[in-house]
ZADO-1210 file (C-alpha; in nm, 4 decimals, padded with zeros to 6 digits):
<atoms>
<atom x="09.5172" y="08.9179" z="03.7620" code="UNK" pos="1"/>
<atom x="09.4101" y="08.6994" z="04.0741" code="UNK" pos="2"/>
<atom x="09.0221" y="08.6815" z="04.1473" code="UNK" pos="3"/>
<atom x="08.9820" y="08.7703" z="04.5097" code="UNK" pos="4"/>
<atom x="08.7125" y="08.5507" z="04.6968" code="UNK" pos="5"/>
<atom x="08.4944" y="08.7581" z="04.9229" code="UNK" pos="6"/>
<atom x="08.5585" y="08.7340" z="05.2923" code="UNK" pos="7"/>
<atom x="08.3144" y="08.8601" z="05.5465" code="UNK" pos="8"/>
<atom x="08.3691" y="09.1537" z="05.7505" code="UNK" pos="9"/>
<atom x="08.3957" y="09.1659" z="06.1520" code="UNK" pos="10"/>
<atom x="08.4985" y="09.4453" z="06.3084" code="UNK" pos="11"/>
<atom x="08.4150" y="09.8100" z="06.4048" code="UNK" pos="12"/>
<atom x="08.2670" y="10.0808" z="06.2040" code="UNK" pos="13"/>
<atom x="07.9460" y="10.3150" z="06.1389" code="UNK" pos="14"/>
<atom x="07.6625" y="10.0403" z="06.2326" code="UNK" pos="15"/>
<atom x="07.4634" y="10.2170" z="06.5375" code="UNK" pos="16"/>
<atom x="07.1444" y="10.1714" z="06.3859" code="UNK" pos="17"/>
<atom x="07.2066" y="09.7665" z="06.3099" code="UNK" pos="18"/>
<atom x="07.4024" y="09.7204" z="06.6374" code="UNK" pos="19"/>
<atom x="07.1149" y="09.8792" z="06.8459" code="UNK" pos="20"/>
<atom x="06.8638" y="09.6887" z="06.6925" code="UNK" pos="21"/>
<atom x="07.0704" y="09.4011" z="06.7799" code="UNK" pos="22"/>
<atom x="07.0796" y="09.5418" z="07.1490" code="UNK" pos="23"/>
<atom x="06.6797" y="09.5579" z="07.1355" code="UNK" pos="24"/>
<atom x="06.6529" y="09.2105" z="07.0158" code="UNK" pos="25"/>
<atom x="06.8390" y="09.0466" z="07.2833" code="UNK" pos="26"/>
<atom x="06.9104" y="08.6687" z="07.2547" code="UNK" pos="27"/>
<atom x="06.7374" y="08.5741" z="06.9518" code="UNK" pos="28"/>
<atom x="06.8887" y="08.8527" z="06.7544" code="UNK" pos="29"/>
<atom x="06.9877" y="08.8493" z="06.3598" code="UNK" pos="30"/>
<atom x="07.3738" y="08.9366" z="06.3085" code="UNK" pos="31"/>
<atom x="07.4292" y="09.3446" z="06.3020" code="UNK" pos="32"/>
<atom x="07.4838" y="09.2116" z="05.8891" code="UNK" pos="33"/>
<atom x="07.1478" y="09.0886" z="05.8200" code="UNK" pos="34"/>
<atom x="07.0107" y="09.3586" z="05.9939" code="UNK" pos="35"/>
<atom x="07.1790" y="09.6236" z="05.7933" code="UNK" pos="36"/>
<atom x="07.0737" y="09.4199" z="05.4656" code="UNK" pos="37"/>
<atom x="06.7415" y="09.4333" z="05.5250" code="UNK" pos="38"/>
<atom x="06.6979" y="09.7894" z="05.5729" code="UNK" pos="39"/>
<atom x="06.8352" y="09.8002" z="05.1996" code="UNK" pos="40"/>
<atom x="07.0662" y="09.9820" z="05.2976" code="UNK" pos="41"/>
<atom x="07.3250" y="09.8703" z="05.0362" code="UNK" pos="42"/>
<atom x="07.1499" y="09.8709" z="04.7196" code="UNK" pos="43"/>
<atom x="07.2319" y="10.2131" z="04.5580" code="UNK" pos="44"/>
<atom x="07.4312" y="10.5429" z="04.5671" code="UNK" pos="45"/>
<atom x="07.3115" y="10.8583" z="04.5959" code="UNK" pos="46"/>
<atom x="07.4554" y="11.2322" z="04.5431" code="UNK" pos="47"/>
<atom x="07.2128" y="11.4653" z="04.7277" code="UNK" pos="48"/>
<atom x="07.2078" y="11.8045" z="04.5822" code="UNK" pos="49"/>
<atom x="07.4512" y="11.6951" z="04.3679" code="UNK" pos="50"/>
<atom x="07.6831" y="11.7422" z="04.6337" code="UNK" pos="51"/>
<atom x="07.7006" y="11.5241" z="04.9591" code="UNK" pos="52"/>
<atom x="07.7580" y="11.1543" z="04.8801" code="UNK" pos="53"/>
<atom x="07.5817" y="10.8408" z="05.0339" code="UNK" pos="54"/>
<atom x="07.6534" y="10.4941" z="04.9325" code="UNK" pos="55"/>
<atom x="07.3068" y="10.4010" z="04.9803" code="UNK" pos="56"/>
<atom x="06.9719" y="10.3764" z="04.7940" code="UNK" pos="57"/>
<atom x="06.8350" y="10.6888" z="04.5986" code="UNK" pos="58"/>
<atom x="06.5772" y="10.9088" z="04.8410" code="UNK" pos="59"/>
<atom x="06.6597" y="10.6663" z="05.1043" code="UNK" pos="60"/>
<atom x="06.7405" y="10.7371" z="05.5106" code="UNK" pos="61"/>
<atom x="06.7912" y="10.5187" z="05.7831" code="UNK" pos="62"/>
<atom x="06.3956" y="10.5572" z="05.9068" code="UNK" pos="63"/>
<atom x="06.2784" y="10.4428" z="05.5257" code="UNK" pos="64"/>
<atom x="06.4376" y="10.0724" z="05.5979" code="UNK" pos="65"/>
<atom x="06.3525" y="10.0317" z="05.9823" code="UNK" pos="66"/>
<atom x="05.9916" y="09.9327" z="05.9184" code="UNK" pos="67"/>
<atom x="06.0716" y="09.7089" z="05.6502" code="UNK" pos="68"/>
<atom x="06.3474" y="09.5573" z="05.7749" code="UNK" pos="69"/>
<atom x="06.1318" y="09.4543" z="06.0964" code="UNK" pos="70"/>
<atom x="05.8625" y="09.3014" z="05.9043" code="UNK" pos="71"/>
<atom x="06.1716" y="09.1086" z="05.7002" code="UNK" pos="72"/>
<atom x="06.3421" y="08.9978" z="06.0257" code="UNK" pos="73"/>
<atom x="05.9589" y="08.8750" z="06.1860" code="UNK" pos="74"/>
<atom x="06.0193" y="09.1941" z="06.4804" code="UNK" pos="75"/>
<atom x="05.8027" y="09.4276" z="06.5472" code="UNK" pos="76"/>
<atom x="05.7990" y="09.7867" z="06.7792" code="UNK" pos="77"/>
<atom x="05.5804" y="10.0924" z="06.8713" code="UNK" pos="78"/>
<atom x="05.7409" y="10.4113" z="06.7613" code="UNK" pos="79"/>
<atom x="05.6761" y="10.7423" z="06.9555" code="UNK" pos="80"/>
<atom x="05.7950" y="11.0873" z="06.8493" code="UNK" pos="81"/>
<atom x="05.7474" y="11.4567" z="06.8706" code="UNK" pos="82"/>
<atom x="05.6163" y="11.6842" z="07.1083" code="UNK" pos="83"/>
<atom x="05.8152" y="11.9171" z="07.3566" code="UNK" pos="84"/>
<atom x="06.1375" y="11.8015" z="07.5626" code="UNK" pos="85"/>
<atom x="05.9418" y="11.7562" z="07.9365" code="UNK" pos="86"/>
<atom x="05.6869" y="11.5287" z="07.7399" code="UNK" pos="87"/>
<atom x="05.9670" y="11.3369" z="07.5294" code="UNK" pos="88"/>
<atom x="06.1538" y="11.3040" z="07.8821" code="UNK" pos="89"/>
<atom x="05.8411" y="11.1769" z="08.0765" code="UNK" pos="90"/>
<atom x="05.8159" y="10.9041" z="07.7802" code="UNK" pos="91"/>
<atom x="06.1050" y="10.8129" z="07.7875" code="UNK" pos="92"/>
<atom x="06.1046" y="10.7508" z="08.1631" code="UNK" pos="93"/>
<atom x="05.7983" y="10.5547" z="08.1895" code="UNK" pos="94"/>
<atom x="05.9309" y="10.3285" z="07.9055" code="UNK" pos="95"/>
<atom x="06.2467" y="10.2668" z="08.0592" code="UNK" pos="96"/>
<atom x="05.9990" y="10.0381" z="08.3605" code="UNK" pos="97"/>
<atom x="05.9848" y="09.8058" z="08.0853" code="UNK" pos="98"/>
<atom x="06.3577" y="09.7578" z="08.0068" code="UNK" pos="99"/>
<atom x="06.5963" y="09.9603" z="07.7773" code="UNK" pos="100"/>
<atom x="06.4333" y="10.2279" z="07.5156" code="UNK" pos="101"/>
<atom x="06.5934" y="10.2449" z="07.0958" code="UNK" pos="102"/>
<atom x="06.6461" y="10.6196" z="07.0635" code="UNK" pos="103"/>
<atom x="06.7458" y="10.8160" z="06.7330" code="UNK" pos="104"/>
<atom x="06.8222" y="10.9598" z="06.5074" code="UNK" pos="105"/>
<atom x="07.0267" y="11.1969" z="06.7937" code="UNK" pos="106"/>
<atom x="07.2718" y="11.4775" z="06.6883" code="UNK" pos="107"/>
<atom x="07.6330" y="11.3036" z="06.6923" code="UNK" pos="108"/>
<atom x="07.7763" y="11.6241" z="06.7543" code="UNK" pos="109"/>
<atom x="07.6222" y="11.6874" z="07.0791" code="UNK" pos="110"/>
<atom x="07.7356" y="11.3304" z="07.2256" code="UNK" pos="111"/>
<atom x="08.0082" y="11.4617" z="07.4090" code="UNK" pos="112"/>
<atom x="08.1489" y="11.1424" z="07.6206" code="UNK" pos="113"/>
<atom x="08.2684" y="11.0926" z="07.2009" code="UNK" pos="114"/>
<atom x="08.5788" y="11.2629" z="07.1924" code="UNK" pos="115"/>
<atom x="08.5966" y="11.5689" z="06.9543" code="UNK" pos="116"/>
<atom x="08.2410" y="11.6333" z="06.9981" code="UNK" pos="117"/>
<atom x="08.1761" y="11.9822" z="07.0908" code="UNK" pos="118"/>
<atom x="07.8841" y="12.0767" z="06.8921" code="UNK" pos="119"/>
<atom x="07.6289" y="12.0179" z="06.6106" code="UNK" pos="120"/>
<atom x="07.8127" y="11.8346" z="06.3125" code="UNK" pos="121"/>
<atom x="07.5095" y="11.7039" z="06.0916" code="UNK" pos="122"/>
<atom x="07.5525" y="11.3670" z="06.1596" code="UNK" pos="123"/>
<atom x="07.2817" y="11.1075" z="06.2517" code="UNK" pos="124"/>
<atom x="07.3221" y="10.8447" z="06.5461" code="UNK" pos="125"/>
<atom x="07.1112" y="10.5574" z="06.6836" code="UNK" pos="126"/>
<atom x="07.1589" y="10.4226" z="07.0875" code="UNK" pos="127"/>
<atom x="06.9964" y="10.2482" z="07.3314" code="UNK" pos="128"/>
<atom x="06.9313" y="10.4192" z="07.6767" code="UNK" pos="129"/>
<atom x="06.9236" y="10.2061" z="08.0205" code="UNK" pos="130"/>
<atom x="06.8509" y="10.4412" z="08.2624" code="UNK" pos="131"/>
<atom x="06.7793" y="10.7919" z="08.2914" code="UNK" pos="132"/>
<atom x="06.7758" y="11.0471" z="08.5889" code="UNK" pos="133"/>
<atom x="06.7107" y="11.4267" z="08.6792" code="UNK" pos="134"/>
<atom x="07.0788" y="11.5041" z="08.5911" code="UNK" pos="135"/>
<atom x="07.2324" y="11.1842" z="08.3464" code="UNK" pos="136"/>
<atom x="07.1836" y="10.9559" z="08.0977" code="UNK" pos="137"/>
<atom x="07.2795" y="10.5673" z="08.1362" code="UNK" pos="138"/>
<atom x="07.3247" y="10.4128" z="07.7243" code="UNK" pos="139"/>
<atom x="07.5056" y="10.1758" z="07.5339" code="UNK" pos="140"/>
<atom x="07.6218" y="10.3744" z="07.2655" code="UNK" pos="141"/>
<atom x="07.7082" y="10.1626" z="06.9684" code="UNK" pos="142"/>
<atom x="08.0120" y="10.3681" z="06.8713" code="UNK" pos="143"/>
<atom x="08.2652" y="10.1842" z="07.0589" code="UNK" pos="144"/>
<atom x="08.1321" y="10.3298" z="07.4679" code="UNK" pos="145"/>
<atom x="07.9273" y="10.0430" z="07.6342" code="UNK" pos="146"/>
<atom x="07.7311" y="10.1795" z="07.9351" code="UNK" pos="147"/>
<atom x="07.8350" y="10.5812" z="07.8635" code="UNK" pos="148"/>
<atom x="07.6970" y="10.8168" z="08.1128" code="UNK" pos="149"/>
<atom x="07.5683" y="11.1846" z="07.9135" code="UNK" pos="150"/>
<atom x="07.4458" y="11.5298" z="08.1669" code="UNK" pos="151"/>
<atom x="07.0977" y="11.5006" z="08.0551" code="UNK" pos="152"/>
<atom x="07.1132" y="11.8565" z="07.8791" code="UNK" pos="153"/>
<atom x="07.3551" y="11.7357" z="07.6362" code="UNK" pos="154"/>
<atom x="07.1281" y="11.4010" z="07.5269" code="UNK" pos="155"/>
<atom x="06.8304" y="11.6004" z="07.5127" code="UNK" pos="156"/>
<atom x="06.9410" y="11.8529" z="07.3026" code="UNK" pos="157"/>
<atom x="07.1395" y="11.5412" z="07.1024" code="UNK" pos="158"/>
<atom x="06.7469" y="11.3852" z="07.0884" code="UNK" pos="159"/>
<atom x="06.6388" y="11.7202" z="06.9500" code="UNK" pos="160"/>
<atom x="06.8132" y="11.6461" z="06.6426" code="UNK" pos="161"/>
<atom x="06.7212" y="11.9882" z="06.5031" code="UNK" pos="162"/>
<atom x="07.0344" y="11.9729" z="06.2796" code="UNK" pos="163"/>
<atom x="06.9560" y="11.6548" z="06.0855" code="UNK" pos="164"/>
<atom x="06.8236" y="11.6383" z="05.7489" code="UNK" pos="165"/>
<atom x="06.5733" y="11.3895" z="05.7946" code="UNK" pos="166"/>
<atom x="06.3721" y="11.2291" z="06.1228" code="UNK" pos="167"/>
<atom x="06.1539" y="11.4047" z="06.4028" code="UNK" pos="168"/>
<atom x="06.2508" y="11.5600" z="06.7424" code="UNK" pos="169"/>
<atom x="06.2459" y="11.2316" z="07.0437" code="UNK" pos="170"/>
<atom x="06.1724" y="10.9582" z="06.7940" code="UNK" pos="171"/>
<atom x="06.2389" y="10.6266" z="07.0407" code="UNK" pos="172"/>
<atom x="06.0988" y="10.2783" z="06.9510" code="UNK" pos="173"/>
<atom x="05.9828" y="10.0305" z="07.2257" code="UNK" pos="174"/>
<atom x="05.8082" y="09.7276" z="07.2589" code="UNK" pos="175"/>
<atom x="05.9922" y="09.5085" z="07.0637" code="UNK" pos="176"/>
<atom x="05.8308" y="09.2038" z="06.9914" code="UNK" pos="177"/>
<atom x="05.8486" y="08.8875" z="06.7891" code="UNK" pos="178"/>
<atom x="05.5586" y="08.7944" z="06.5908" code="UNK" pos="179"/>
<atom x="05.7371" y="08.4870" z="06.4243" code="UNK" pos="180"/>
<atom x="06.0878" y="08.2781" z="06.3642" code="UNK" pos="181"/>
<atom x="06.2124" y="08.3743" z="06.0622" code="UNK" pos="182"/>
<atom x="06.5597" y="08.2565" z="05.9830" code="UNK" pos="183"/>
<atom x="06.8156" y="08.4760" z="05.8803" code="UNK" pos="184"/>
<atom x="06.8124" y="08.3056" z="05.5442" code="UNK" pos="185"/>
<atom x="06.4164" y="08.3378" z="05.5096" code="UNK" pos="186"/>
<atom x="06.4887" y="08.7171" z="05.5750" code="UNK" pos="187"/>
<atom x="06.7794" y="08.7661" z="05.3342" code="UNK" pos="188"/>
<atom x="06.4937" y="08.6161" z="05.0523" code="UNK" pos="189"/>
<atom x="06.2161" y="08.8519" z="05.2072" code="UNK" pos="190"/>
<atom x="06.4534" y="09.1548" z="05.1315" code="UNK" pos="191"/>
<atom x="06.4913" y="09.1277" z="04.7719" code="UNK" pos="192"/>
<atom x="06.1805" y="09.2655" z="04.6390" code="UNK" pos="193"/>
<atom x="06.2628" y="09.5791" z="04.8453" code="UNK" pos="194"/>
<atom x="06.5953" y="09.5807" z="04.7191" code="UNK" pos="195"/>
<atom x="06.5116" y="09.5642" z="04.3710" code="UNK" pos="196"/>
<atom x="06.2472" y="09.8377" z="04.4207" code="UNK" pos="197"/>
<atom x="06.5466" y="10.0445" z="04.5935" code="UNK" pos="198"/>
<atom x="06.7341" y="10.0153" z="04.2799" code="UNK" pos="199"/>
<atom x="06.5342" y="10.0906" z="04.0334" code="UNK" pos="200"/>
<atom x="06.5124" y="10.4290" z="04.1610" code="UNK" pos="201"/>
<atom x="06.1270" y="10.4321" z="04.1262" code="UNK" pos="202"/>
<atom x="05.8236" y="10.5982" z="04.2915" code="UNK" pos="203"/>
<atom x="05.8065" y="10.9506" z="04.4642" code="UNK" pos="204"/>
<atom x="06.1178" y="11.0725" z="04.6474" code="UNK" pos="205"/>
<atom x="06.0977" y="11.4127" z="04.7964" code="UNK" pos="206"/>
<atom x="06.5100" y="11.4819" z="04.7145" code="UNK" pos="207"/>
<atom x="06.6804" y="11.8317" z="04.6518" code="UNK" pos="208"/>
<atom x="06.7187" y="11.9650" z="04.3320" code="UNK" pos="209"/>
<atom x="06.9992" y="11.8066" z="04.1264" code="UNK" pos="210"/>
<atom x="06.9991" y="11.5024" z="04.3227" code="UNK" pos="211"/>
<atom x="07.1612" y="11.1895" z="04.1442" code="UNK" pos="212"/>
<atom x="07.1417" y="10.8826" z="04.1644" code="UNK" pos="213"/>
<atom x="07.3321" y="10.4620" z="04.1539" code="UNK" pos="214"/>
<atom x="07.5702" y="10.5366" z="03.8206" code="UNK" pos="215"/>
<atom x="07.4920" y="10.9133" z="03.7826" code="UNK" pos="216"/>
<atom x="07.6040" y="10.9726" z="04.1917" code="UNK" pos="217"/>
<atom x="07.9302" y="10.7530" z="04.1071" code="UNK" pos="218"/>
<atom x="08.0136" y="10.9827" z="03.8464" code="UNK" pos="219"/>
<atom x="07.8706" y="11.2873" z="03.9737" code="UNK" pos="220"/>
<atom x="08.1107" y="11.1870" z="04.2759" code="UNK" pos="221"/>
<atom x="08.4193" y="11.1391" z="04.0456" code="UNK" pos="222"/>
<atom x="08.3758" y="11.4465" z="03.8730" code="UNK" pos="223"/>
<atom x="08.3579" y="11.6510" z="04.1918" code="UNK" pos="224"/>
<atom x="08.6541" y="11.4922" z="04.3771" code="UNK" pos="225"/>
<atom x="08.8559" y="11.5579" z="04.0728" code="UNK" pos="226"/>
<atom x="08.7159" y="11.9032" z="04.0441" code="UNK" pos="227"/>
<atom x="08.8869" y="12.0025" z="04.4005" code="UNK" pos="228"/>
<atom x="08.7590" y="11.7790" z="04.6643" code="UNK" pos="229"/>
<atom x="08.7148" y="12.0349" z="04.9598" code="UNK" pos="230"/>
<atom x="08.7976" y="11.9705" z="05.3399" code="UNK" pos="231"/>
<atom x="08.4417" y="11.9333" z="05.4381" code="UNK" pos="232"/>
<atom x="08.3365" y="11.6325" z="05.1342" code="UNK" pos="233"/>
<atom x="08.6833" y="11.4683" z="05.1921" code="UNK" pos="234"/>
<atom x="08.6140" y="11.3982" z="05.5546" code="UNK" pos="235"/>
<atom x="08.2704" y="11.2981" z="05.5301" code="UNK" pos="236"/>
<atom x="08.3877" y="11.0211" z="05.3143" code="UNK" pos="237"/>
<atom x="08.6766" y="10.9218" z="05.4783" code="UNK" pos="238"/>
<atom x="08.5629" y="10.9157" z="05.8412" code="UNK" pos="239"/>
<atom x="08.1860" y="10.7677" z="05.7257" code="UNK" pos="240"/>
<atom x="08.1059" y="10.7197" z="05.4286" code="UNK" pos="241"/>
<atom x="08.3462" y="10.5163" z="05.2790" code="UNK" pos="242"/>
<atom x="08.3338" y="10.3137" z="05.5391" code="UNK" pos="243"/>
<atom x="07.9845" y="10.2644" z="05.6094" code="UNK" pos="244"/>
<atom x="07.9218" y="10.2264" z="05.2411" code="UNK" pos="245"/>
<atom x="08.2527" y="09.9499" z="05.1949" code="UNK" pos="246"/>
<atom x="08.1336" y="09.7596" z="05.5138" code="UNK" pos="247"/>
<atom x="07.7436" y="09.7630" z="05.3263" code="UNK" pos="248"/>
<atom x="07.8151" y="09.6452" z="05.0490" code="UNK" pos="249"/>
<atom x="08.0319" y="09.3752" z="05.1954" code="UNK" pos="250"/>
<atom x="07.7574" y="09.2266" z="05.4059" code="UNK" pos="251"/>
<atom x="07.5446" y="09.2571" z="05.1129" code="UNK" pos="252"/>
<atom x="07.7709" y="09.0054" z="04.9057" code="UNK" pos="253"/>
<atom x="07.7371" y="08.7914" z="05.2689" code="UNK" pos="254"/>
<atom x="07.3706" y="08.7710" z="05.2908" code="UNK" pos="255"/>
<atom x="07.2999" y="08.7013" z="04.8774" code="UNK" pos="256"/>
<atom x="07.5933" y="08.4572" z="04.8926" code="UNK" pos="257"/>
<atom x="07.4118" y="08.2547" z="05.1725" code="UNK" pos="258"/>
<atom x="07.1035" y="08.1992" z="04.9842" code="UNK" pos="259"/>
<atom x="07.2781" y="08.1063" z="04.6646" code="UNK" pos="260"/>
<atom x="07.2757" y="08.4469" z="04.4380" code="UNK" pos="261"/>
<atom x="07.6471" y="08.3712" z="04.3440" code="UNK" pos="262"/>
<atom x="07.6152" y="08.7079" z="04.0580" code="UNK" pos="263"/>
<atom x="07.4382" y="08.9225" z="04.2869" code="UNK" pos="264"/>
<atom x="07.6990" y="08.8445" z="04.5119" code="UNK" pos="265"/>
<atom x="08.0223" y="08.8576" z="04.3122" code="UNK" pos="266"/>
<atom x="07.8401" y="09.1935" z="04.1910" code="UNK" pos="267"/>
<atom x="07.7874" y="09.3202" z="04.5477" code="UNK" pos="268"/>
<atom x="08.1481" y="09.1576" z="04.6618" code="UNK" pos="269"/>
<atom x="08.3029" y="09.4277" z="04.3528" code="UNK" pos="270"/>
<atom x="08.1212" y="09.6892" z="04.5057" code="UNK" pos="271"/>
<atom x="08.3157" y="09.6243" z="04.7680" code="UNK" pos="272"/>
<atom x="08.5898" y="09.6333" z="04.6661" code="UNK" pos="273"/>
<atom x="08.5999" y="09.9129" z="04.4776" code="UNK" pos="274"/>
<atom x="08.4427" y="10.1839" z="04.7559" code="UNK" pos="275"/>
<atom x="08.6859" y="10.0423" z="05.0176" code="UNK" pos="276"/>
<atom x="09.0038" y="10.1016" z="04.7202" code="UNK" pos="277"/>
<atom x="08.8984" y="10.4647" z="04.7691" code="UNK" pos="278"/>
<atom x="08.9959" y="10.5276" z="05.1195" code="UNK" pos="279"/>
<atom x="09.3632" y="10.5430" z="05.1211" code="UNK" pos="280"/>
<atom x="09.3478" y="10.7689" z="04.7964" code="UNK" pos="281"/>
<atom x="09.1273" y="10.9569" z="04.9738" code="UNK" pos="282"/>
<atom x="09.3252" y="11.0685" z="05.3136" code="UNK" pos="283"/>
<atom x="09.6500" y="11.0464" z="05.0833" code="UNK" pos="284"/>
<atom x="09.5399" y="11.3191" z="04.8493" code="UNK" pos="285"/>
<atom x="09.5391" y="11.0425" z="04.5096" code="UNK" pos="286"/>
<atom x="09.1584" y="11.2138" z="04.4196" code="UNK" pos="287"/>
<atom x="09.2086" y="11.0573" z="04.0567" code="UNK" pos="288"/>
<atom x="09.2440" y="10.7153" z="04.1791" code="UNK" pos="289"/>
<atom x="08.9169" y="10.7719" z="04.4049" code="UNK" pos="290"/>
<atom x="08.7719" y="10.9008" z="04.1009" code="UNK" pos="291"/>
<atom x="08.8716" y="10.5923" z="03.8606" code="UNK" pos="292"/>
<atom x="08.7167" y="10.3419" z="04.1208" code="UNK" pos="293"/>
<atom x="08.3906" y="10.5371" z="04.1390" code="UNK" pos="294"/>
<atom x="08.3832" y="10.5582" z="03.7772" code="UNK" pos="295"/>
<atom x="08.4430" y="10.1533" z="03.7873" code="UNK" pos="296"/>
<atom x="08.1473" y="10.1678" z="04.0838" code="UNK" pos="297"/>
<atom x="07.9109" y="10.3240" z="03.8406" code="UNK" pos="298"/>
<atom x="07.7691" y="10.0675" z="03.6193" code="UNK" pos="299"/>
<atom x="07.7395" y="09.8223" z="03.8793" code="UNK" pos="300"/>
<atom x="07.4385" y="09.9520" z="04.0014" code="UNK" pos="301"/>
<atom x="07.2555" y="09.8514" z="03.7208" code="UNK" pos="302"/>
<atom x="07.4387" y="09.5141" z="03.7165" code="UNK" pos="303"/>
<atom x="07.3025" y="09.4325" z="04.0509" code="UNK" pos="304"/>
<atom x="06.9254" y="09.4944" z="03.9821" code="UNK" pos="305"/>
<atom x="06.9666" y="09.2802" z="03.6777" code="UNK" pos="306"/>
<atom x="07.0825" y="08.9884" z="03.8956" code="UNK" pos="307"/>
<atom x="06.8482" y="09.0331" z="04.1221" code="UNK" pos="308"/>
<atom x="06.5724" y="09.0729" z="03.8729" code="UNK" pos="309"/>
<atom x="06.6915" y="08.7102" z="03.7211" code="UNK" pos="310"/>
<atom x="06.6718" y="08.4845" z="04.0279" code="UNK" pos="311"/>
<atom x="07.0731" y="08.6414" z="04.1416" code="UNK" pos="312"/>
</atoms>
């Protein structure tokens, strides 16, 4: 059997948060893939409630990697939240004086210049807003709709976000600032510590019961798709998941390769491989295929922290 070489990713898919960080930073901005990396984003699998997969850390969301990742990248920003919709508007109105204004997580389902969206759907999203007035919404809206216009209703309730698992109501981040040049290499090596940590699994994760995690969620995963994967699991991981998760791991294997982890990489690179194998088996109806690469996914975890752990 041929060894594939890993080749770097470019193209669309589930990256708002990156992407509008990348927005935020202007100019000087990491790549979308460094970004991503060092929210730690990549390192681990997770099966909340033993039910609804993630191919990302255990008792991790997007908000647990933003600060972290900012530090990493030499960025920082002032994050407002809460309160009641006139007082989230009127922020978000006098921020917008000083240029365009990070906003999420938002309600997917209630973005409806995205076509199919005609309601809440559980599903997190990250834009940035250029201009708001009494009626619209002016954003770049990094699914694929540069300079999308929204009837304010619809964004606000969308900013809301009362149907998402994790985050508070009008979270927006502004001021972004650079405190210091810090290469994309030098950021790759600031994330590893993190990433380990994200592996291991350790410290105090407030997670449903029955939650699993890394190798357990792979399997937990396997065993569920072959059990009778339902309408509802099979399109989460065939419209997101899967994708977000093959596309991680991918830029994962990018970053450690650049700063000379060749296991980590190769490990990361497999990982890969072997989420991405899953989509076609997945919208074809092959579930025991999916399931044997997941079951290949699951020790791989462990792998990876090891590498890391030894200098990659």
């Amino acid at each position: 059997m041929i060894t594939l070489s890993h080749v770097s990713y470019t193209g669309s898919g589930p990256y708002c948060y990156a992407n509008s960080f990348a927005m935020m930073f202007g100019a000087g901005a990491p790549s979308p893939a460094v970004i991503e990396f060092a929210t730690c984003s990549p390192f681990g699998m997770q099966l909340i409630g033993g039910t609804l997969p993630f191919f990302d850390p255990y008792g991790w969301d997007p908000e647990a990697g933003f600060d972290d990742a900012l530090t990493a990248l030499g960025w920082t920003s002032t994050v407002a939240k809460g309160g009641g919709a006139d007082e989230a508007l009127a922020r978000l109105k006098a921020s917008l004086s000083d240029g365009p204004v990070w906003i999420g997580p938002l309600e997917m389902g209630h973005l409806r210049h995205q076509p199919g969206m005609t309601g809440p759907i559980g599903a997190d999203h990250y834009v940035v807003v250029l201009d708001v007035n009494d009626e619209r919404v002016l954003m770049h809206d990094p699914q694929g709709y540069p300079y999308a216009s929204l009837p304010l209703s619809d964004f606000m309730t969308a900013w809301r976000g009362e149907t998402l698992s994790y985050g508070e109501p009008y979270t927006m981040r502004t001021g972004f600032a650079r405190l210091a040049e810090v290469s994309e290499a030098d950021a790759i090596r600031a994330t590893i510590p993190a990433a380990i940590r994200w592996l291991s699994m350790e410290g105090r994760h407030n997670m449903p019961p029955d939650t699993l995690g890394n190798g357990e969620a792979a399997e937990g995963l396997a065993a569920l798709i072959e059990n009778g994967c339902d309408k509802e699991l099979r399109g989460h991981l065939i419209h997101f998941a899967v994708r977000v998760g093959t596309r991680r791991a991918a830029d994962a294997a990018t970053c450690l390769a650049r700063i000379g982890c060749a296991e980590a990489a190769r490990i990361a690179a497999e990982q890969a491989r072997l989420i991405g194998s899953m989509q076609h088996p997945l919208v074809t109806g092959d579930d025991a295929a999916a399931a044997a690469a997941l079951r290949t996914l699951a020790p791989t975890y462990a792998k990876l922290r090891a590498a890391l752990e030894n200098g990659c």
